[in-house]
C-alpha positions as CSV (number, residue, x, y, z in Angstrom):
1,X,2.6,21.9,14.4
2,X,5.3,19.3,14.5
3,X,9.3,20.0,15.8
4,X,11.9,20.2,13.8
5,X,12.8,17.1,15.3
6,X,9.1,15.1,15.1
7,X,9.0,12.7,12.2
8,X,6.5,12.5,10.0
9,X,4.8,10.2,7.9
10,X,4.3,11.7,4.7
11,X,2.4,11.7,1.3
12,X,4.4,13.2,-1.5
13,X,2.4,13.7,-4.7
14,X,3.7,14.0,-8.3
15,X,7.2,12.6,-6.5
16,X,8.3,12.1,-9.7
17,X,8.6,15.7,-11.1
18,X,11.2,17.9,-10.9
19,X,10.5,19.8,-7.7
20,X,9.2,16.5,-6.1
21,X,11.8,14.4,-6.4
22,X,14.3,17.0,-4.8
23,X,11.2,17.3,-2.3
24,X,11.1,13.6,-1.3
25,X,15.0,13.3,-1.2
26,X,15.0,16.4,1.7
27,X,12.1,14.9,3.6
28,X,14.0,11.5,3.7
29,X,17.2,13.3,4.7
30,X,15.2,14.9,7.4
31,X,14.6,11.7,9.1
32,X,10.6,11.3,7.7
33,X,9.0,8.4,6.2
34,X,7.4,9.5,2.5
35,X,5.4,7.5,0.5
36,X,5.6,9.0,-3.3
37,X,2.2,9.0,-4.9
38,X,2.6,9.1,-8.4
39,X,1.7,7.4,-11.8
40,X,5.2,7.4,-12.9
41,X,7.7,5.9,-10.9
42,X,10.0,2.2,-9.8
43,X,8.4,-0.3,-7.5
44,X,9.3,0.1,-4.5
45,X,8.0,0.0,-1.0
46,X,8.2,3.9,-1.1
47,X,6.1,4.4,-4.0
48,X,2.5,3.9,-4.6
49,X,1.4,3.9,-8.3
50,X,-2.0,6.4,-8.2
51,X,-3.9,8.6,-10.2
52,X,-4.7,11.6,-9.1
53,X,-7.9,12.1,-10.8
54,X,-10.0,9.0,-9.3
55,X,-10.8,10.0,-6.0
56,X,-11.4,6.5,-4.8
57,X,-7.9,5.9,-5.6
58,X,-7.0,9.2,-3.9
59,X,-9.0,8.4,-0.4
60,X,-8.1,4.8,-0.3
61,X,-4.4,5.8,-0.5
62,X,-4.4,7.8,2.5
63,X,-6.4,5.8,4.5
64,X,-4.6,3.0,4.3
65,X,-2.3,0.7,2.0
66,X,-1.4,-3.3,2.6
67,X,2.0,-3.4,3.5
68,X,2.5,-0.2,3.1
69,X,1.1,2.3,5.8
70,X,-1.4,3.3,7.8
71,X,-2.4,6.4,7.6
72,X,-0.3,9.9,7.2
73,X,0.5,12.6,9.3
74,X,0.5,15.0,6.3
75,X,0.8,15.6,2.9
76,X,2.4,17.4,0.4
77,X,0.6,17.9,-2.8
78,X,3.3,18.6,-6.3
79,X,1.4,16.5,-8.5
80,X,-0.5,18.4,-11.4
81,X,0.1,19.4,-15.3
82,X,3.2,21.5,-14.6
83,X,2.9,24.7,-16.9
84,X,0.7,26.3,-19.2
85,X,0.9,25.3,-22.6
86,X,1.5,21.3,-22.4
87,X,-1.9,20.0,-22.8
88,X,-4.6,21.7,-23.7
89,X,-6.2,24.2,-21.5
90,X,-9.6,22.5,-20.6
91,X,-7.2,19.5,-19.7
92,X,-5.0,21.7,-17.6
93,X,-8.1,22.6,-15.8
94,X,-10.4,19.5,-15.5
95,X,-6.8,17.3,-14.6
96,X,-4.9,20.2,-11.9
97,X,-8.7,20.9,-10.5
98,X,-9.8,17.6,-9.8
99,X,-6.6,16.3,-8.5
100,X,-6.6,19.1,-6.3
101,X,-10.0,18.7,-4.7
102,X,-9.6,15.1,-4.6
103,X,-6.3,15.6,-2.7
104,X,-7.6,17.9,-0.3
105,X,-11.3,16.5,0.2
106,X,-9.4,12.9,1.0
107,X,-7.2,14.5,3.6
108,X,-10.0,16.2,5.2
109,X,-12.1,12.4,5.3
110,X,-9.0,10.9,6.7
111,X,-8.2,13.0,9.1
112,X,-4.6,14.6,8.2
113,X,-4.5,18.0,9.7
114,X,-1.3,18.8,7.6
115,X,-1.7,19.6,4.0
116,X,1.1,21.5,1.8
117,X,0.8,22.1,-1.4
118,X,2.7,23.6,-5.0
119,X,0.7,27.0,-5.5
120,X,2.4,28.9,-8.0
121,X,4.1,32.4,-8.4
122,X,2.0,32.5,-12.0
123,X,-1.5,33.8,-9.6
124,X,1.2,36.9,-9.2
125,X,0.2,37.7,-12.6
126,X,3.3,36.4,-15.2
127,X,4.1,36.5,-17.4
128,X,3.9,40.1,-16.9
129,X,2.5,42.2,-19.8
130,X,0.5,44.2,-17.3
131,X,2.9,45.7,-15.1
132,X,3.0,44.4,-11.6
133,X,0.9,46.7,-8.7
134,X,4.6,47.0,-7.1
135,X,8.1,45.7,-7.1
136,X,9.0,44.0,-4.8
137,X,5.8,42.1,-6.0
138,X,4.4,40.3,-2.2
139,X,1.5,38.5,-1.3
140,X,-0.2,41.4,-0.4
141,X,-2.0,42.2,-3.6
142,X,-4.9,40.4,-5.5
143,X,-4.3,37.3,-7.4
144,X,-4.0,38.2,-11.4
145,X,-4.3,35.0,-13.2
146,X,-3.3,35.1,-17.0
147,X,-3.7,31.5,-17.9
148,X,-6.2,28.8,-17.7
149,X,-3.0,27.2,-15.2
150,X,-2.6,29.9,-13.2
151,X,-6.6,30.5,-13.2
152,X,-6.8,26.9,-11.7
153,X,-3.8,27.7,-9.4
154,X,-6.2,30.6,-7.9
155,X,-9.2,28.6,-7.6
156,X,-7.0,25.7,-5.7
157,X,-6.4,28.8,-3.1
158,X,-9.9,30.0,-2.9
159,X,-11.1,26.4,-1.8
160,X,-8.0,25.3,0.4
161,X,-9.4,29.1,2.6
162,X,-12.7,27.4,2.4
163,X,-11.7,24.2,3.5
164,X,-9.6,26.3,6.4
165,X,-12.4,28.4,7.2
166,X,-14.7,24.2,7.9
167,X,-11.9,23.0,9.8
168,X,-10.0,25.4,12.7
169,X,-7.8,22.6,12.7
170,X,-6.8,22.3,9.6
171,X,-3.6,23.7,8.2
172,X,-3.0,24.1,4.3
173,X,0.0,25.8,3.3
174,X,0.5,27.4,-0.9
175,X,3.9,27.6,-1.7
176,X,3.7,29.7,-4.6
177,X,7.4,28.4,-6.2
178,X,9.3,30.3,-8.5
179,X,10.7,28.4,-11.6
180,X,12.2,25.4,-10.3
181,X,16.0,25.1,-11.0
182,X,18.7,22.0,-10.5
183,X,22.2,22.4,-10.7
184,X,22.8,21.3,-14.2
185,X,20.3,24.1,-15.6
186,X,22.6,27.1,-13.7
187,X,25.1,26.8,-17.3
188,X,22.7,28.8,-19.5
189,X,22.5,31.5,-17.2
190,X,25.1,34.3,-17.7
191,X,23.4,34.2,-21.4
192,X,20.0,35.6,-19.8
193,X,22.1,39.0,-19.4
194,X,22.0,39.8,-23.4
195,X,18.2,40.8,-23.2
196,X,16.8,42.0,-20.1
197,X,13.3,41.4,-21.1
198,X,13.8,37.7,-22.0
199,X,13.2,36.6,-18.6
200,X,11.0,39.3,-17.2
201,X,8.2,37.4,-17.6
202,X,8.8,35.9,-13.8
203,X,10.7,39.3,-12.6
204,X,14.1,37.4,-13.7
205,X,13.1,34.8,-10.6
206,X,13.9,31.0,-10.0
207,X,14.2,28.6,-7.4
208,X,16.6,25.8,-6.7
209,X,14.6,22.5,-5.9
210,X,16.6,21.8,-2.8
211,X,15.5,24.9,-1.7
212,X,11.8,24.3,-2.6
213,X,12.4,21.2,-0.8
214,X,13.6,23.0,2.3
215,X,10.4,25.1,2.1
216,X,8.4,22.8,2.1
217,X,10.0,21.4,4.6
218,X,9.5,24.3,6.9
219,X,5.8,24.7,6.0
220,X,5.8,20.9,7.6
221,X,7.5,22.3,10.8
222,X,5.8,25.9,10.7
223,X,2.7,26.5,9.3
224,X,-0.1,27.5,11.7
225,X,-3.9,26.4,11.6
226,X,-5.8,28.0,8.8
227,X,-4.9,28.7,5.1
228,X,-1.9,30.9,4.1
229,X,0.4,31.6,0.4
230,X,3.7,31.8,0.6
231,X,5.9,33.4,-2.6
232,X,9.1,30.7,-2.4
233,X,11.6,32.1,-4.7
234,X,15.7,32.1,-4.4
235,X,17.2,35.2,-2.8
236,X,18.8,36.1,-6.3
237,X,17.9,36.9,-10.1
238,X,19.0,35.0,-13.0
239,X,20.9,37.8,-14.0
240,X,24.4,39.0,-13.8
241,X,22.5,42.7,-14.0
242,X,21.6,44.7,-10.5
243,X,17.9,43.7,-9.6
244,X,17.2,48.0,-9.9
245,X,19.0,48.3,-13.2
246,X,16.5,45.6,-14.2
247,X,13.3,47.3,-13.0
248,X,14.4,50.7,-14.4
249,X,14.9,49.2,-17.7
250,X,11.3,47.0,-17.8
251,X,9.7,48.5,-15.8
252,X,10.0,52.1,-15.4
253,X,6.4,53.0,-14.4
254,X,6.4,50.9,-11.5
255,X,7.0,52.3,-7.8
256,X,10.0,50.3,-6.3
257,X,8.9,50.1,-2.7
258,X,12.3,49.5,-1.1
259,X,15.8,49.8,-1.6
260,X,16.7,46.4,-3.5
261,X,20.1,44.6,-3.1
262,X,22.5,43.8,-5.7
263,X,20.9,40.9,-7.1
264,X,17.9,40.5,-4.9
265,X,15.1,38.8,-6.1
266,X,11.7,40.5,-7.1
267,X,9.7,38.3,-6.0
268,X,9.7,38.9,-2.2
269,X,10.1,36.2,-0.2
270,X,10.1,37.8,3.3
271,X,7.0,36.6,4.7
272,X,8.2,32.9,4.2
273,X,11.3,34.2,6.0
274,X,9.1,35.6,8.8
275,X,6.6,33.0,9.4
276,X,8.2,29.8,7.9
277,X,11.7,30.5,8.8
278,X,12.7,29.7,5.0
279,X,16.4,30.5,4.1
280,X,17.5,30.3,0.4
281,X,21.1,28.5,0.9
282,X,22.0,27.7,-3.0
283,X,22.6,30.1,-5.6
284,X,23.2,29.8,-9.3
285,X,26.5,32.0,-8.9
286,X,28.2,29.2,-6.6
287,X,27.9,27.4,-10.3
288,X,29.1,30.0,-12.5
């Protein structure tokens, strides 16, 4: 895997969402050349209009653009219908699915090694009606889809460990984000401590984008061969509440594995700390 101090040449999909474009702005700050893949977007040499869905698009992209590059080192993969409930469900599927292969299968025919990619912390079964297994909830336990999304965010796992298994060589890295935050969103949250179940759908998580960002960056520098998920949430809550005062309230029948810190998040996000060497550095209450 590459140095923190290697540049890359790099394909950012779905550049122009919320996590991506904090995603592209780190990568660029980090000294590597991206190339945002996207159908929405301004002309510029940076950006590449595409959709996702036509695989001749897809494969043509990353082998090769006039005037633009040629060829990628890795690539980051963002772009998909963000959330259950926007479009209807078969479109959710038939649209995240096939962008997904498409992504993956052109990588593998160009010959980029490097593939990271927006999992999401939905496969850890949100919004939570059935209990979690555990809290902290980990990677460590079965994927619970509850959604035709998160059903499609499983299946996107299943064949990047496939695609792993084909290729020794080949390295694709799930980042299963937490809901992505940005500064200006932070304002509504001392009002999330007036009903502790509003926001236990997600075990009162979120994520900053410029931390998601730096994740991915990490999975860049870090990731080993082979297929692993990563749960990539902020080291806090939402709430002004203790994370065990929280648990204790919602969820009372679940074993709390660990002592929990003050606010510390749910969603555990020690193996990316292990293995990735990810470090949340922003925090909602630096806002408040």
């Amino acid at each position: 895997m590459a140095s923190p101090t290697t540049s890359l040449n790099v394909a950012v999909t779905g550049s122009s969402g919320k996590l991506g474009r904090s995603v592209v702005r780190g990568l660029r700050e980090a000294g590597h050349t991206v190339l945002e893949l996207d159908q929405y977007g301004e002309r510029s040499p940076g950006f590449l209009r595409i959709d996702l869905r036509d695989y001749g698009q897809v494969v043509d992209a990353l082998l090769g653009v006039d005037d633009r590059h040629a060829g990628f080192d890795a690539v980051v993969h963002l772009g998909a219908i963000p959330a259950p409930g926007l479009q209807a469900d078969v479109a959710t599927f038939h649209n995240n699915m096939t962008a997904t292969y498409n992504v993956f299968q052109a990588c593998r025919r160009a010959g980029i090694k490097r593939i990271v990619y927006a999992s999401s912390e939905t496969v850890l079964g949100l919004p939570f009606d059935t209990p979690p297994p555990y809290i902290p909830v980990d990677e460590d336990y079965p994927a619970r889809p509850e959604s035709t999304y998160s059903l499609v965010k499983h299946l996107e796992e299943q064949l990047a460990i496939e695609l792993a298994r084909w290729d020794p060589e080949l390295s694709i890295t799930a980042l299963r984000f937490s809901n992505v935050m940005d500064p200006e969103d932070y304002a509504e949250f001392p009002s999330f401590d007036a009903d502790a179940t509003a926001r236990k759908w997600n075990l009162w998580g979120y994520i900053d984008g410029r931390d998601g960002a730096q994740a991915v960056q990490k999975a860049l520098e870090n990731a080993a061969p082979g297929f692993d998920r990563f749960i990539i949430a902020a080291a806090d809550t939402v709430m002004g509440r203790t994370s065990a005062d929280l648990a204790a309230e919602v969820f009372p029948g679940v074993d709390v594995t660990r002592e929990i810190g003050e606010h510390e998040t749910l969603l555990s996000i020690d193996k990316a700390r292990r293995l990735l060497g990810y470090e949340p550095r922003h925090t909602w209450r630096d806002h408040a």
